[in-house]
C-alpha positions in Angstrom: -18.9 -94.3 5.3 -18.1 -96.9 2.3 -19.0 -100.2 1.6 -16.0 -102.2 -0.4 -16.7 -105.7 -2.5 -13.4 -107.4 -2.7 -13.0 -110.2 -5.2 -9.7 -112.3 -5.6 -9.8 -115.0 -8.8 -7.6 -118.1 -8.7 -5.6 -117.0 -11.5 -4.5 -114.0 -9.4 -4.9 -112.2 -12.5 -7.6 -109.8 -11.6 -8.7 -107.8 -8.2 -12.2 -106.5 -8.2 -13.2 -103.3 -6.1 -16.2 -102.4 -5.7 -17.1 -98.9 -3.6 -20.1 -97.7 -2.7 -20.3 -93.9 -0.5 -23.5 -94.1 2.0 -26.7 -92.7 1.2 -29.3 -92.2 3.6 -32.6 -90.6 3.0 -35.7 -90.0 5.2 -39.3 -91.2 3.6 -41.0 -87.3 2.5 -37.7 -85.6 2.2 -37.1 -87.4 -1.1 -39.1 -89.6 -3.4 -36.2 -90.5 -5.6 -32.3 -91.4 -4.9 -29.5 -92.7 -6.7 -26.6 -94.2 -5.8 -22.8 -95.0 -7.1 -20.8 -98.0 -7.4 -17.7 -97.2 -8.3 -15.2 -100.3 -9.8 -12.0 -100.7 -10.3 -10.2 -103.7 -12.0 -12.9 -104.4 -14.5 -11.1 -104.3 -18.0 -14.1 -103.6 -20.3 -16.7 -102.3 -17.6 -19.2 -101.2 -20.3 -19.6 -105.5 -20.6 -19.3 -106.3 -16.7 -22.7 -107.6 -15.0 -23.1 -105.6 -12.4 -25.8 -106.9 -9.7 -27.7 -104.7 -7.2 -29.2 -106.5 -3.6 -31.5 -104.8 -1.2 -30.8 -106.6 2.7 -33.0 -106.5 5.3 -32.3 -106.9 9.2 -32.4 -110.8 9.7 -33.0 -111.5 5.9 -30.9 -112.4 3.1 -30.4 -110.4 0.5 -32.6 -110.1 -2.2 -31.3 -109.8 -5.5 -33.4 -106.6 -7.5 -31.6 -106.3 -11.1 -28.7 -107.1 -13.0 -26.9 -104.6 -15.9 -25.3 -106.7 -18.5 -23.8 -105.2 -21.8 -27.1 -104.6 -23.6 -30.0 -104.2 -21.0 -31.2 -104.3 -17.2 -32.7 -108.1 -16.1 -35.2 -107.7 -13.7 -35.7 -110.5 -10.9 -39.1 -109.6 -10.2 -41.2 -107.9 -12.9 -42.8 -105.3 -9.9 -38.8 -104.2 -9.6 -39.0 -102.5 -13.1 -41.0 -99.9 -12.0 -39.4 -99.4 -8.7 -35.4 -99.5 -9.8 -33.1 -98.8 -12.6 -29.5 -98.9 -13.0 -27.1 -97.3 -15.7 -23.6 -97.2 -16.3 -21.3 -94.0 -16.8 -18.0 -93.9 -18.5 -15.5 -96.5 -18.0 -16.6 -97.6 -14.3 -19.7 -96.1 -12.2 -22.8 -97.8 -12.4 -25.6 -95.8 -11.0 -28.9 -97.9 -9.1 -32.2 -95.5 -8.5 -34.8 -96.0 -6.3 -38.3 -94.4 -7.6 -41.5 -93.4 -5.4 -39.6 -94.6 -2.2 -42.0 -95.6 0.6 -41.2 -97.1 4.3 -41.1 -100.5 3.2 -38.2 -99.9 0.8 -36.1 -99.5 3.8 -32.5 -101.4 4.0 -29.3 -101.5 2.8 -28.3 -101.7 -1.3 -25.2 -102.9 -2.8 -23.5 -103.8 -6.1 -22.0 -106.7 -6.3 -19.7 -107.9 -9.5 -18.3 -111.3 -10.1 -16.9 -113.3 -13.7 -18.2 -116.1 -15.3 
């Protein structure tokens, strides 16, 4: 299973992939996961923003953190204690989940885009 960002910029200078392998977990198997988000096409990743969503069934997604060049922007201050996101090498940028309960269930994904 994957889930693929694509991103096209009008100066057709730059494609944006974003890939991200399925993780499923069941509530008491695990308290912690991580996940991957694997990019390609971002010239000096260690800069990117990468944002991280959490969807619900029949909700929009709900935007959890951002990783800039420094630090990790929280959109809610509860989320600090809940997520966290680092980046490895020159393109993976890892998102955990901590002390995972029932209502933390739906469906996470990175998203990238330039300003």
């Amino acid at each position: 299973y994957l889930f693929c960002f694509l991103s096209f910029f009008p100066d057709g200078q730059a494609q944006v992939l974003l890939e991200q392998r399925l993780v499923s977990i069941t509530r008491g198997h695990k308290t912690t996961t991580s996940m991957d988000c694997i990019a390609e096409g971002i010239p000096d990743f260690q800069s990117a923003y990468i944002h991280w969503y959490r969807q619900v069934p029949s909700k929009a997604p709900e935007p959890t953190l951002y990783i800039g060049p420094r630090a990790v922007s929280y959109d809610d201050n509860f989320y600090s204690n809940k997520y966290s996101s680092f980046k490895k090498g020159t393109n993976v940028c890892t998102f955990t989940i901590r002390d995972i309960k029932s209502n933390d269930e739906g469906t996470y994904y990175c998203a990238y885009w330039h300003f």
